[in-house]
Structures are given as structure tokens and as C-alpha cells.
ROGU-815785 format. One record per residue (C-alpha): x, y, z. Coordinates in Angstrom, 3 decimals, padded with zeros to 6 digits, always signed. Example, Ala and Ser with C-alpha at 12.3 -4.5 7.8 and 13.67 -1.06 7.14 Angstrom:
<sites>
c1, c2, c3
+012.300, -004.500, +007.800 .
+013.670, -001.060, +007.140 .
</sites>
This chain:
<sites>
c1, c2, c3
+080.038, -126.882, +018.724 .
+082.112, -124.051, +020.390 .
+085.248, -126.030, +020.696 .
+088.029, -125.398, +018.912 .
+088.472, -126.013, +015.416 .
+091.157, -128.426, +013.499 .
+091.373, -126.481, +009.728 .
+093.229, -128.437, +006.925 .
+095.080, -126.670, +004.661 .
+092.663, -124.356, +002.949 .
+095.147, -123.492, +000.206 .
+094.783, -126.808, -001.316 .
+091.798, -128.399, +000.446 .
+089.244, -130.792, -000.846 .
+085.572, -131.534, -000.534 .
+086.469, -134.889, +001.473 .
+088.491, -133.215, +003.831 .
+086.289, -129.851, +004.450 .
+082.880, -132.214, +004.882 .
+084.835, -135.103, +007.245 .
+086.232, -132.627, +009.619 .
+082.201, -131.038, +009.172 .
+081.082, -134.570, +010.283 .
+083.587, -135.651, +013.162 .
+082.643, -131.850, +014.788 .
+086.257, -131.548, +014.339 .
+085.257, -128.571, +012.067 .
+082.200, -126.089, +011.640 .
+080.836, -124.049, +009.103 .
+081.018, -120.690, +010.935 .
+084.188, -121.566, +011.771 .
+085.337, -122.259, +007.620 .
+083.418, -119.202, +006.781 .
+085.599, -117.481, +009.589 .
+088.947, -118.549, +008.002 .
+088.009, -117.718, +004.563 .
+086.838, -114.087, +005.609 .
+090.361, -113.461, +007.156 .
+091.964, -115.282, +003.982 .
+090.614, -112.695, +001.941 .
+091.298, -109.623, +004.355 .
+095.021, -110.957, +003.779 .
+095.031, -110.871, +000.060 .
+092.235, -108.450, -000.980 .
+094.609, -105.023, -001.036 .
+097.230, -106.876, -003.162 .
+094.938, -108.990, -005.678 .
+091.444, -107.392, -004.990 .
+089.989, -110.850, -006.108 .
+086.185, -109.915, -004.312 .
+083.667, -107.674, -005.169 .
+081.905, -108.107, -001.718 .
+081.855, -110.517, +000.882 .
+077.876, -112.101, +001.992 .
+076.774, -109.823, +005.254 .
+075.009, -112.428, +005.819 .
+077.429, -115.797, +005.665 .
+077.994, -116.281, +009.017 .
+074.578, -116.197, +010.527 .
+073.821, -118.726, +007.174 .
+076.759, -121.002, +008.447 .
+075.997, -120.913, +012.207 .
+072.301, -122.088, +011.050 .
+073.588, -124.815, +008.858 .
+075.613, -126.392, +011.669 .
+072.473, -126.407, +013.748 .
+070.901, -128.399, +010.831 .
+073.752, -130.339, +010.910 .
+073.493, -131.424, +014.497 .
+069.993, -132.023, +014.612 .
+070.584, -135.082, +012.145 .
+069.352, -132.694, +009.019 .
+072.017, -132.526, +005.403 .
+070.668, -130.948, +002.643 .
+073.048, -132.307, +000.310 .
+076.286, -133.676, +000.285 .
+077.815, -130.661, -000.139 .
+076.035, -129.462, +003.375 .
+077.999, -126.162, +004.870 .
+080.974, -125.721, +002.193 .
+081.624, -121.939, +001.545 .
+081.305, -120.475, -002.497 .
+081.650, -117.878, -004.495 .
+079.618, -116.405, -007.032 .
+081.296, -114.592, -010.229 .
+079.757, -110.520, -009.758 .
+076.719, -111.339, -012.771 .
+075.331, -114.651, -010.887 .
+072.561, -112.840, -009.249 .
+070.977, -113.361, -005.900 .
+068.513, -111.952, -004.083 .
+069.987, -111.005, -000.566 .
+072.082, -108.747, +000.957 .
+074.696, -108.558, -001.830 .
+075.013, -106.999, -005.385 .
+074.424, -108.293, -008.817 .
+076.732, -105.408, -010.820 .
+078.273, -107.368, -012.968 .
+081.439, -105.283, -011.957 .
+079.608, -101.794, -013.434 .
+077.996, -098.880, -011.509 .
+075.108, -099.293, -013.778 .
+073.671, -101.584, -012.449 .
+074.746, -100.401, -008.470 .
+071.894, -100.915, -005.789 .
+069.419, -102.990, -008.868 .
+067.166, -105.450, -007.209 .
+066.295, -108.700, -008.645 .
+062.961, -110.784, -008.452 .
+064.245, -114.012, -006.870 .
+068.100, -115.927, -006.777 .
+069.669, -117.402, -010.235 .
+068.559, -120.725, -010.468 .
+072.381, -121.962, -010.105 .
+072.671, -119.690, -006.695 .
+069.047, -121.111, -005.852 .
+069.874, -124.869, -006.012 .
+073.439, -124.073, -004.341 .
+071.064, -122.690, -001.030 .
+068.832, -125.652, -001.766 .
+071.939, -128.132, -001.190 .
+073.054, -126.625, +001.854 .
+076.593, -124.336, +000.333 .
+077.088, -121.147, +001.721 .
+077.230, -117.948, -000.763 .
+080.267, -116.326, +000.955 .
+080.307, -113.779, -001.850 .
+080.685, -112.308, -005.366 .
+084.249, -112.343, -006.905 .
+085.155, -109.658, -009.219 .
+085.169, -109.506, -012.598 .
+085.696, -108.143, -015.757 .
+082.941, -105.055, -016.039 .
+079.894, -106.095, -018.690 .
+082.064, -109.952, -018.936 .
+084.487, -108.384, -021.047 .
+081.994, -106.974, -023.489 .
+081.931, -103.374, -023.906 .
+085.119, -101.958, -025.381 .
+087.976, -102.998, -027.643 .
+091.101, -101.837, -025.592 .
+089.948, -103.727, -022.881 .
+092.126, -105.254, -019.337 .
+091.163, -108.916, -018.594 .
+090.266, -108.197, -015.226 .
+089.642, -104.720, -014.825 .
+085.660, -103.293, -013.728 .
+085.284, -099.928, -011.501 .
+083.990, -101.380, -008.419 .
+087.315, -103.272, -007.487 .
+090.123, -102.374, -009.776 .
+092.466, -104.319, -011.366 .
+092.684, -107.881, -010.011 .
+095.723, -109.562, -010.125 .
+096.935, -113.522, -010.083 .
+099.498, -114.732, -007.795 .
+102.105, -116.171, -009.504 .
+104.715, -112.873, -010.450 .
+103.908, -109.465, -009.457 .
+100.758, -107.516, -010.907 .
+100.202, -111.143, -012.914 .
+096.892, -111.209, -015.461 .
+094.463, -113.835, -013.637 .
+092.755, -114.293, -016.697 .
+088.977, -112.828, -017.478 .
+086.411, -112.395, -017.156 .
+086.212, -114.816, -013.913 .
+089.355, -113.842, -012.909 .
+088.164, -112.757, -009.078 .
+086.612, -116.639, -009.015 .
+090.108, -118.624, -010.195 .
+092.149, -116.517, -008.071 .
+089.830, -116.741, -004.761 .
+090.030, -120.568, -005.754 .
+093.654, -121.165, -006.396 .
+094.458, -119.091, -002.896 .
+091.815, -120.954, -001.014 .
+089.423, -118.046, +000.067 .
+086.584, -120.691, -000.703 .
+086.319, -124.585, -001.083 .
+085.456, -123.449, -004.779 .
+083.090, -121.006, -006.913 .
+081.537, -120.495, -010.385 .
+082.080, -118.289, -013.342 .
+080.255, -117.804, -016.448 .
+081.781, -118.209, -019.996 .
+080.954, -116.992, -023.484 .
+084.500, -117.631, -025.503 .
+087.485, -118.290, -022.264 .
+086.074, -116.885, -019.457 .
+086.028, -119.887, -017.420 .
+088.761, -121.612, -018.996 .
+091.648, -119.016, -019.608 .
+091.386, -117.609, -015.512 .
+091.651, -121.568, -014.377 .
+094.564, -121.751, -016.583 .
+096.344, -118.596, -015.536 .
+095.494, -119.606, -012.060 .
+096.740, -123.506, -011.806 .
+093.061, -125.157, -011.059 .
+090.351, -126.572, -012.664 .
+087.442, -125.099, -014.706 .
+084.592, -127.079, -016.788 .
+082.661, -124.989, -019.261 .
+079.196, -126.555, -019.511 .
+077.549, -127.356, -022.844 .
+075.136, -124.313, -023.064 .
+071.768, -125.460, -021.855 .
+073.503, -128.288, -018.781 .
+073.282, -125.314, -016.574 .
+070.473, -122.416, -016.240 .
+071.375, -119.031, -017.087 .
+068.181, -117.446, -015.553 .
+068.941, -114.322, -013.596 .
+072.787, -114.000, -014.656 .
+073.829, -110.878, -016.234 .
+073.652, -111.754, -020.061 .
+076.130, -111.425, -023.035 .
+074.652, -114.533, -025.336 .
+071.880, -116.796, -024.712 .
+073.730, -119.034, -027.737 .
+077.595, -118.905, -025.905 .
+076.669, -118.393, -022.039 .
+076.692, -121.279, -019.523 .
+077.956, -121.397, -016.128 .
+080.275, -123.362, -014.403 .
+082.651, -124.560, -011.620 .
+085.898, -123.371, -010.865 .
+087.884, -125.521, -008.461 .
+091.072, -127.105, -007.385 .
+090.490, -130.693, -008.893 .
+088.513, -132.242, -011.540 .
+086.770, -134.103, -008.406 .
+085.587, -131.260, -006.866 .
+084.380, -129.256, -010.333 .
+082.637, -132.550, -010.662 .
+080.607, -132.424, -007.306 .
+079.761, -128.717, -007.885 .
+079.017, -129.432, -011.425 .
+076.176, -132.092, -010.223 .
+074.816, -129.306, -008.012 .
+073.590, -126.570, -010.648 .
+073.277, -129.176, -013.858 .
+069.496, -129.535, -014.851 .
+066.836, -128.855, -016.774 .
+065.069, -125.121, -015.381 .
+061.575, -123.945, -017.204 .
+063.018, -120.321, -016.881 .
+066.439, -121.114, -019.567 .
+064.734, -123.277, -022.207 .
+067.897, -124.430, -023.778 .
+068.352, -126.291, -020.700 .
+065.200, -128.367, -021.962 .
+067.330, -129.580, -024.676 .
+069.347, -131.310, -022.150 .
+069.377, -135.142, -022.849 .
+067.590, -137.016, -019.747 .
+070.519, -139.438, -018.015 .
+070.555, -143.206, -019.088 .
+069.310, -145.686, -016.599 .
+071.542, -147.912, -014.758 .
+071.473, -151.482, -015.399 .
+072.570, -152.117, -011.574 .
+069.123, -150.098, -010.691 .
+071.350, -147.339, -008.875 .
+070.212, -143.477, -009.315 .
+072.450, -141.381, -012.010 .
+072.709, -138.485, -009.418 .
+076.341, -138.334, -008.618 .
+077.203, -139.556, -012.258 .
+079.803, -136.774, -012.619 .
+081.492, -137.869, -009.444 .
+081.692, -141.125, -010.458 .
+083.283, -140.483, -013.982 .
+086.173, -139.741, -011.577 .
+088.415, -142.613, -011.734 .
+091.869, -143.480, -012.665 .
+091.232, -145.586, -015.742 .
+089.636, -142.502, -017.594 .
+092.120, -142.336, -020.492 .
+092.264, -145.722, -021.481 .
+090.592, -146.297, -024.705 .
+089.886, -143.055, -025.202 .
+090.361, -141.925, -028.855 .
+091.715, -138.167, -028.224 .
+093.001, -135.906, -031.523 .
+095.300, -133.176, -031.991 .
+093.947, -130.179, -034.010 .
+097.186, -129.754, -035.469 .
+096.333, -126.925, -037.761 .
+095.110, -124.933, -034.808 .
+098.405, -125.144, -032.935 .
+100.213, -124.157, -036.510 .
+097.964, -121.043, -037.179 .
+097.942, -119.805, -033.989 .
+101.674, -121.042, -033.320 .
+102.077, -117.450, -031.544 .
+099.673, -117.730, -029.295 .
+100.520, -120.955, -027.930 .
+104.118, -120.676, -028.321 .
+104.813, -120.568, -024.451 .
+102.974, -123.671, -023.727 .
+103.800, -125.692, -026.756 .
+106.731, -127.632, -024.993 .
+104.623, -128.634, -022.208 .
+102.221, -129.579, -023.937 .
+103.190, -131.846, -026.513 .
+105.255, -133.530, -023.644 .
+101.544, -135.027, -022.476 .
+101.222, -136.559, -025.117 .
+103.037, -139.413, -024.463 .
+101.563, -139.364, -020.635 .
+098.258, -139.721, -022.193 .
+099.183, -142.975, -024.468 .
+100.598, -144.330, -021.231 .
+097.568, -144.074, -019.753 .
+095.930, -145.841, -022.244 .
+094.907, -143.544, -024.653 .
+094.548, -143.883, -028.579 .
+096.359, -140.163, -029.944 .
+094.814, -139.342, -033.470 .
+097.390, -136.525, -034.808 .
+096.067, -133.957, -037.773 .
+092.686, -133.669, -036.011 .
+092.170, -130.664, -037.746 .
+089.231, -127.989, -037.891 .
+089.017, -127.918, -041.495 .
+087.400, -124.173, -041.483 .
+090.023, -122.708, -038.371 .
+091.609, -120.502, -040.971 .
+088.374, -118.990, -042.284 .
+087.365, -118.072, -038.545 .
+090.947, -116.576, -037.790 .
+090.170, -113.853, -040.464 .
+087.208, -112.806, -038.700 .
+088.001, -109.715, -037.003 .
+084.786, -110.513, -034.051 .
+081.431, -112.496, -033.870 .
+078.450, -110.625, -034.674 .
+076.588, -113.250, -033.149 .
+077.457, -112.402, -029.364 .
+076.879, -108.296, -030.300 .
+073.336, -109.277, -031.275 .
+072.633, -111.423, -028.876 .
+073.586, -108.358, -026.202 .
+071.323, -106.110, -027.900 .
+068.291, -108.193, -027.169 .
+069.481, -110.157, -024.127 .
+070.595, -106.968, -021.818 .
+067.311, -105.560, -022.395 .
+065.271, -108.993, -021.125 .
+067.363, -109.118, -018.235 .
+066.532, -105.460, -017.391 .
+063.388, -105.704, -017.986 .
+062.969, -108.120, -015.332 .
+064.449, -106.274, -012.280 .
+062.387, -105.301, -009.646 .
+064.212, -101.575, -008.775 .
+066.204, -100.494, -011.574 .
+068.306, -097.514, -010.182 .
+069.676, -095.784, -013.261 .
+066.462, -096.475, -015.003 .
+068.962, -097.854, -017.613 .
+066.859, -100.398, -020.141 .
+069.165, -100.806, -023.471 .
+072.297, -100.685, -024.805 .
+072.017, -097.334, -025.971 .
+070.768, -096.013, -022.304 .
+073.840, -098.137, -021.109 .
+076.528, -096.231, -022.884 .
+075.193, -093.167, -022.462 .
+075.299, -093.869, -018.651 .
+078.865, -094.676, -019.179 .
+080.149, -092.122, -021.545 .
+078.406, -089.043, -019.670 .
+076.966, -090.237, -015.934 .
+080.433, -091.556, -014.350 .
+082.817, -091.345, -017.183 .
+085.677, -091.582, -014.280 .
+084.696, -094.417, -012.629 .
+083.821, -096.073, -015.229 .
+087.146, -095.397, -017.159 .
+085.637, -093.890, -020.206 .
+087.250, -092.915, -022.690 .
+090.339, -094.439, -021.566 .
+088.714, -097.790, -022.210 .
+086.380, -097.064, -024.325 .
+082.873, -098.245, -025.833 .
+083.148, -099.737, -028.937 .
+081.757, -103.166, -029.143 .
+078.243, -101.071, -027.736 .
+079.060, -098.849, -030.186 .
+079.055, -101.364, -033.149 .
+075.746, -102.414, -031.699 .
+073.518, -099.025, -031.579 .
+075.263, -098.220, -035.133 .
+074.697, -101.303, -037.072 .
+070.751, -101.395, -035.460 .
+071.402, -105.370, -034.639 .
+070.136, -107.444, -032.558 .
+068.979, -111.268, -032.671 .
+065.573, -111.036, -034.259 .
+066.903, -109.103, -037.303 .
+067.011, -110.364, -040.338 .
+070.199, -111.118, -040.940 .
+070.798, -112.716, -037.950 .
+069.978, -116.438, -038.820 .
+072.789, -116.369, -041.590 .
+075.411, -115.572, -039.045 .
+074.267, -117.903, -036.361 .
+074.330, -120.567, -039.392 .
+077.561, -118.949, -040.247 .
+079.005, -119.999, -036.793 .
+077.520, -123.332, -036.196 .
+079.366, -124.302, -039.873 .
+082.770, -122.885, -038.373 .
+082.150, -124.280, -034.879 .
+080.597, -127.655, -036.418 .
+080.895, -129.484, -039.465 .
+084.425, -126.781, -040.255 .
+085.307, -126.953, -036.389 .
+085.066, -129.277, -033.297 .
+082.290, -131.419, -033.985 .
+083.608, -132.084, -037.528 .
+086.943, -133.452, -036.195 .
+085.157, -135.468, -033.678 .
+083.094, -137.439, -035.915 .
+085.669, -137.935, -038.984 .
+087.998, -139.319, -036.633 .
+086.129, -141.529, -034.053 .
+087.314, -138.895, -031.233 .
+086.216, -138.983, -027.603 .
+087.665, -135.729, -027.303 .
+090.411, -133.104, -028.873 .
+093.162, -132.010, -026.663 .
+094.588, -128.205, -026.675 .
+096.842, -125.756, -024.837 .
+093.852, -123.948, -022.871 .
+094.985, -120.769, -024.495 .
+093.867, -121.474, -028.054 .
+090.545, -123.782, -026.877 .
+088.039, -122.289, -026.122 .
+086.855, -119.850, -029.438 .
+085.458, -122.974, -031.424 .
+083.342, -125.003, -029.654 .
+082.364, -121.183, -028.195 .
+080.115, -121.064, -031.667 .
+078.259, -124.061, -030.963 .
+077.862, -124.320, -027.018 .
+080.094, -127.495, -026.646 .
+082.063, -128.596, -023.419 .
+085.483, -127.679, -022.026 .
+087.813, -128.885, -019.174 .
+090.917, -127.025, -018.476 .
+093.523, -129.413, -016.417 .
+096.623, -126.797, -014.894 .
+099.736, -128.693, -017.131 .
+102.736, -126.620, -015.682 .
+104.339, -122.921, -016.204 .
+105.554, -120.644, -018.861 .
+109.152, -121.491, -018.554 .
+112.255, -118.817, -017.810 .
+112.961, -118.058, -020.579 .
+109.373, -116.254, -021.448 .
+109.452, -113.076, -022.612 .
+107.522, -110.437, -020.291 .
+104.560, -108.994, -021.653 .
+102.325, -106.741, -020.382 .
+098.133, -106.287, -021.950 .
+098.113, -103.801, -024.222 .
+095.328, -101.793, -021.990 .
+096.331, -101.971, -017.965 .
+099.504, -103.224, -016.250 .
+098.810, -106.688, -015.512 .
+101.591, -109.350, -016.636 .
+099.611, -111.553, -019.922 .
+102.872, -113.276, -020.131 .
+106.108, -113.946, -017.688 .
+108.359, -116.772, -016.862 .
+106.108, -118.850, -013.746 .
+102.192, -117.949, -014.973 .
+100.941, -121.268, -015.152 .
+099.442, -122.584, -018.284 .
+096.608, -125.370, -019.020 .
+095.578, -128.427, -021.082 .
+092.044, -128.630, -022.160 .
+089.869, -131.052, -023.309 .
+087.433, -130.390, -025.721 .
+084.239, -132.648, -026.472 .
+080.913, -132.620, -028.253 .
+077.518, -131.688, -026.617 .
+076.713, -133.258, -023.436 .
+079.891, -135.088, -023.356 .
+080.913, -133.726, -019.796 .
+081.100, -137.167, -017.999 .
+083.633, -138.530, -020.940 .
+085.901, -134.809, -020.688 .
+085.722, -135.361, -016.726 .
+086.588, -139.208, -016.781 .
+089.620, -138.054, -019.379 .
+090.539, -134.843, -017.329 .
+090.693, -137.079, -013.919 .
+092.654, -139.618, -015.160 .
+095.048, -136.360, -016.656 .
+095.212, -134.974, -013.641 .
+096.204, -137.633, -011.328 .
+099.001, -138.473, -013.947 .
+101.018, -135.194, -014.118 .
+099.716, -133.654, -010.572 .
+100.827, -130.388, -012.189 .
+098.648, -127.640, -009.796 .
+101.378, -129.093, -007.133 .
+104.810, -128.191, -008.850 .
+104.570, -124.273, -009.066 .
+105.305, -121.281, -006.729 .
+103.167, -118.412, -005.905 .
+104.564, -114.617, -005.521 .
+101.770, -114.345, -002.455 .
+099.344, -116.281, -001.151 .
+097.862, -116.195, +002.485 .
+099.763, -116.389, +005.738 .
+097.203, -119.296, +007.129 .
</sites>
């Protein structure tokens, strides 16, 4: 296999292609792996979209191809290169920092589960992709895509562009080819809003479809991990990989076991099968009206484009219910954070911690964590220009998810999230699924763990006001950033939001129409 190799376009390249140039020997692994490395030397200075790169990737590829000539495929997935968001942990030669110096040189017991069954199948872990420090959840002045180990990563559609956080390292190494495709973690956006920002595709699990065991925590009620690629068909096939039950996450034991198939066949490519054209038709999908009026500033750069799908949808077949509305939106607008997710850190971080196997800054709560941050490495760490606040609220207020008062705020949010929010709508009105600019999607169903696919829908248009976050320099807003549809469903409801999102997809073909400021040279 030392001949020479025949690449397709990496930018924009599918499973399909990658894994039929693997089996014609037109292609090899080590010779994928290769062409991603250089991608990312090309783009890293600009974007810095990687924490590290896997020392070990290439020796794992060459060793796959020799499996693959001697007859043996682990999956069909067999040799395609990933990345990991920076708090997936693993148990090699790379990091688990979660983008912070705290947690610099740690050691962890064994793999994730996820990174575990993507070994298992036969994908190469080319590397962590930066982050957001902590996930976005330390202070209140916060960049989306800021942590000390990297810098500032950037998106590459206008110059020093917001990519979105806190996966922002994953969507950009996607959108840029630097991997066939890679998962992120979300607790309210992070998978969603840095697929949108980045024109691809991003599925946020219901909590409990995929384990959770060894990733850095922020809530074991909001976190779930998912894939990040360049088409629903391909988020699918990684989705299949790390969905399952795992006895170390026991909300994944809450996931429902598939249906049997009348024709006798074996559910285990069901996502990748919900891909097909006919997705949308008879599918009863609402508007949340009130949730594009009150937040009508958020959205307002994406409202054109998006209620121009509307009519691609009923041409596809699709039943529109307008006025879907979360009845309690209003009440959760006035709520200035969730004290759900702050208690949830307070006991979570410590379980994690307590489980590594060398813990160098013998760091074991959140109070030993901001103390390492305020007076260890206050400059790389960016303290107190980005300060500490949301730990702060935490060590002042004594809370955590065992307290007492913690059950009336979780019951707080599954009200606003449920019965007042997405699962409300759903069942007054029949609904398959809600559709929403990504931008204002993913806070609800956030509260209760319920599904998400973002679909890329087009661009902010020219006339879009620049705007830069209020922390950082990066672009939030800027004529060209591309912008996303989502599709929003109840619990375990990821094969009807991918058979809906497909069908989207190959409608509008949107990830094809925009123009990057920088991408790679080959």
C-alpha cells in the first residue's frame, strides 16, 4: 500500500467517498491522516482550531490499513480520522484540559466511553480541538472560543470571525476539512451554535443516547455529546457509533431499547437509514412564534432566511403548524441564569476529579479551582480580565445538587422546558418537530435534555451590522457568517429530527452557496 494516493476533496468530503477510495487501495489511512496533519499546519496560526494533534495517529492508521488488508474491518467506519472536543477524555498520549492549565498533565483511568467505542469501530483519534476553557462555564464576561492553551479561535468566513462555543475548535476543523468529522459536547448551544456559525451539521443528543463517562463535566441533567459533521448523513453514521446504553452514565439506561423490524433486519444502522429524501412529507412541524417575537433581536439577522424555508418545507411535503408557542418562553427570558447547571458543577467537577489517576494541581473542588486560577497562573489563565464569577456564585451561595433546594429548581426547569416549553408545544399540536433559527434553539429543550439538529440555511446578509463580543475581538455578527435552521424534537426522537433534517438539507443544499475568508491550500 505504498503507492500513491488519489485524495478527494477533503474540504467537502464524505464518508462514501473517504471509505471507497479506503477499499479500492486507491486511498490509505496513513495517507488521510497525512493530509489532515498538513491541513491543519496550514490553518492552525490563523484560526488555532486544535488543542493538540494524536502523537500517536499515524502509527494507529498505518496499523489499521494492515487490518484492512488482511480481510479484518472493525466497523464501517474502519480508518476515518476524528476529532475529539479538549473535555472528551482519553487515555493516551494526548491531554484531557478541557482548554485550562488546571487540569495540564492529569491522567485519567481508562478512554470516555464515546472515544472507547470510536477505537472499538476502527476511527482514528487524530486529536483534541480547542475549546472554550471550563465549556464556557466559569466567568460572566466571557469570549466564545477563548481558553489559555490555544487562544482565541477563529471561524473562516470574515476576518477574526466568532466560530461559535464552546466546540468551536470541532465545527471549524470540520467545516475546513482537517478531519472526516468530530464531536463536541453541549449543555445550552455548544454543539449547535459552532455548526451554525460554521455552515455544517451538528445533532445534540437527548441526554442519556450518548455516555458522558470520563468527559469533563458541567451538568449531568444538560450534557450529552455529539457529532459535528458536514451532512446530516455523516452526523448520522457517527451518531450510531457512540449511541448506547453504558453502566458507567446511568441516564443512558433510560434510553428506550430500538423496536424490532418486521422484515427481521437488525436496527443497527437505523440512523443511517432515516436518511432519505421523503423525510418531510407528513411531517407535522410548528413554529414557536412567540419565541421568534421575544427574542426578535436575536434572530433578527436570520429571520429572512428563515421564514423563506418555510415554504421549501410544505413543498416537501410537510404539514406547517404556525403559533407553536412555548407558553412559559417569557417567564424563562426573565431569568437572569440557571441555577441548575451551577449546582450541578459543584458536585459534578468534584466526581470527575475524584476519579483521576494523577491529579497535578491536586485541585479537587470548585473552590480549589478558582483559587488555582485567581492566584497560581492568573496570566495565563486571563484572570481578572475574564473573570470568575459563575464559580464565584457557586462557593458563595454553598450549592450544589444534593441541597435542598435543588429539587424545586430542577422541577422549576423541567415546567419551563416541558409542559411551558418544547414538549408542551409538541403534544398540543400533534408536532413531529418545531423548527427555529439555530440561534434562539437550543436554551429550551436545554432544561429537559431533548434533541437538536442544526441544518447550515445560508448567511447573514450585507447589510448586517458588524459586531464584535463584548469580551475578545472575534466578529459575533458580520455580513457572510453563516447562520442555521434547527430542528427541535422530544426525547429520543433523533431518527424523526434526522429523517426531517435530511430531507432539509438535500432541498436547499445551503453549506454549498457561501465563501470562506481562508480555508486550506489542498
Amino acid at each position: 500500500m505504498d503507492g500513491p494516493s488519489i485524495l478527494p476533496n477533503l474540504i467537502n468530503a464524505t464518508a462514501d467517498e473517504l471509505i471507497s477510495g479506503l477499499q479500492s487501495r486507491h486511498l490509505t489511512s496513513l495517507h488521510l491522516v497525512g493530509a489532515y496533519i498538513n491541513r491543519v499546519h496550514q490553518v492552525q496560526d490563523a484560526l488555532h482550531p486544535i488543542l493538540e494533534l494524536n502523537p500517536d495517529a499515524k502509527s494507529i492508521a498505518a496499523s489499521l490499513d494492515a487490518e484492512r488488508q488482511q480481510g479484518k474491518v472493525r466497523g464501517p467506519l474502519h480508518g476515518l480520522p476524528v476529532l475529539l472536543k479538549g473535555n472528551i477524555g482519553t487515555r493516551d498520549g494526548m491531554q484531557t484540559t478541557a482548554g485550562s492549565l488546571a487540569l495540564h498533565g492529569a491522567r485519567l483511568p481508562a478512554d470516555s466511553t464515546v472515544a472507547a467505542k470510536l477505537r472499538d469501530q476502527g476511527l482514528i483519534l487524530l486529536g483534541k480541538a480547542s475549546l472554550t476553557e471550563w465549556s464556557m462555564f466559569r466567568a460572566d464576561n466571557w469570549p466564545h472560543a477563548w481558553n489559555p492553551i490555544s487562544g482565541q479561535t477563529y471561524g473562516a468566513y470574515c476576518a477574526k470571525q466568532c466560530p461559535g462555543g464552546s466546540s468551536g475548535g470541532s465545527a471549524v476543523a470540520v467545516d475546513l476539512g482537517l478531519c472526516w468529522a468530530a464531536l463536541g459536547t453541549e449543555t445550552d448551544g455548544s454543539i449547535i451554535f459552532p455548526c451554525e456559525r460554521n455552515n455544517i451539521v451538528g445533532i445534540k443528543p437527548t441526554v442519556g443516547l450518548t455516555s458522558r463517562f470520563l468527559v469533563v463535566p458541567v451538568s449531568e441533567h444538560q450534557d450529552t455529546v455529539g457529532p459535528m459533521a458536514r451532512t446530516v448523513e455523516d452526523a448520522a453514521r457517527l451518531l450510531q457509533v457512540i449511541a448506547g446504553p453504558d453502566p458507567n452514565d446511568r441516564y443512558t439506561l433510560a434510553s428506550p431499547p430500538p423496536p424490532p423490524r418486521l422484515d427481521g433486519s437488525n436496527s443497527s444502522n437505523k440512523y443511517l437509514r432515516a436518511c432519505k429524501l421523503s423525510g418531510l412529507e407528513g411531517k407535522r412541524i410548528g413554529i414557536a412564534r412567540n419565541v421568534l417575537d421575544i427574542s426578535q433581536s436575536e434572530a433578527s439577522h436570520v429571520a429572512g432566511a428563515f421564514h423563506d424555508t418555510i415554504s421549501v418545507m410544505k413543498s416537501a411535503g410537510a404539514t406547517i403548524v404556525d403559533d407553536a408557542d412555548f407558553t412559559a418562553y417569557g417567564d424563562w427570558k426573565k431569568r437572569k441564569f440557571n441555577p441548575v447547571t451551577r449546582a450541578d458543577f459543584a458536585t459534578n467537577l468534584p466526581e470527575f476529579l475524584a476519579q483521576l489517576e494523577h491529579n497535578p494541581n491536586d485541585i479537587h473542588s470548585v473552590r480549589d479551582l478558582r483559587a488555582f486560577t485567581q492566584e497560581t497562573r492568573p496570566v495565563e489563565e486571563g484572570y481578572p480580565q475574564r473573570n470568575t464569577r459563575v464559580w464565584d456564585y457557586i462557593i458563595e451561595t454553598d450549592i450544589d445538587n444534593k441541597s435542598l433546594e435543588f429539587e424545586a429548581l430542577y422541577q422549576q426547569n423541567l415546567y419551563l422546558g416541558g409542559e411551558g416549553g418544547i414538549l408542551g408545544a409538541l403534544d398540543r399540536y400533534g408536532l413531529h418537530a418545531i423548527a427555529l433559527p439555530t440561534t434562539i434553539a437550543s436554551s429550551i429543550p436545554a432544561l429537559v435534555g431533548s434533541p437538536i439538529i442544526t441544518v447550515p440555511l445560508g448567511c447573514m446578509p450585507a447589510d448586517t451590522p458588524v459586531e464584535i463580543e463584548k469580551a475578545g475581538d472575534a466578529v459575533e455578527r458580520g455580513p457572510g457568517i453563516p447562520c442555521g435552521i434547527s430542528f427541535l424534537g422530544a426525547k429520543w426522537s433523533e431518527e424523526t429530527l434526522i429523517e426531517i433534517a435530511y430531507a432539509f438539507e438535500q432541498k436547499t443544499q445551503a453549506r454549498n452557496m457561501l465563501q470562506r475568508h481562508v480555508e486550506p491550500a489542498s
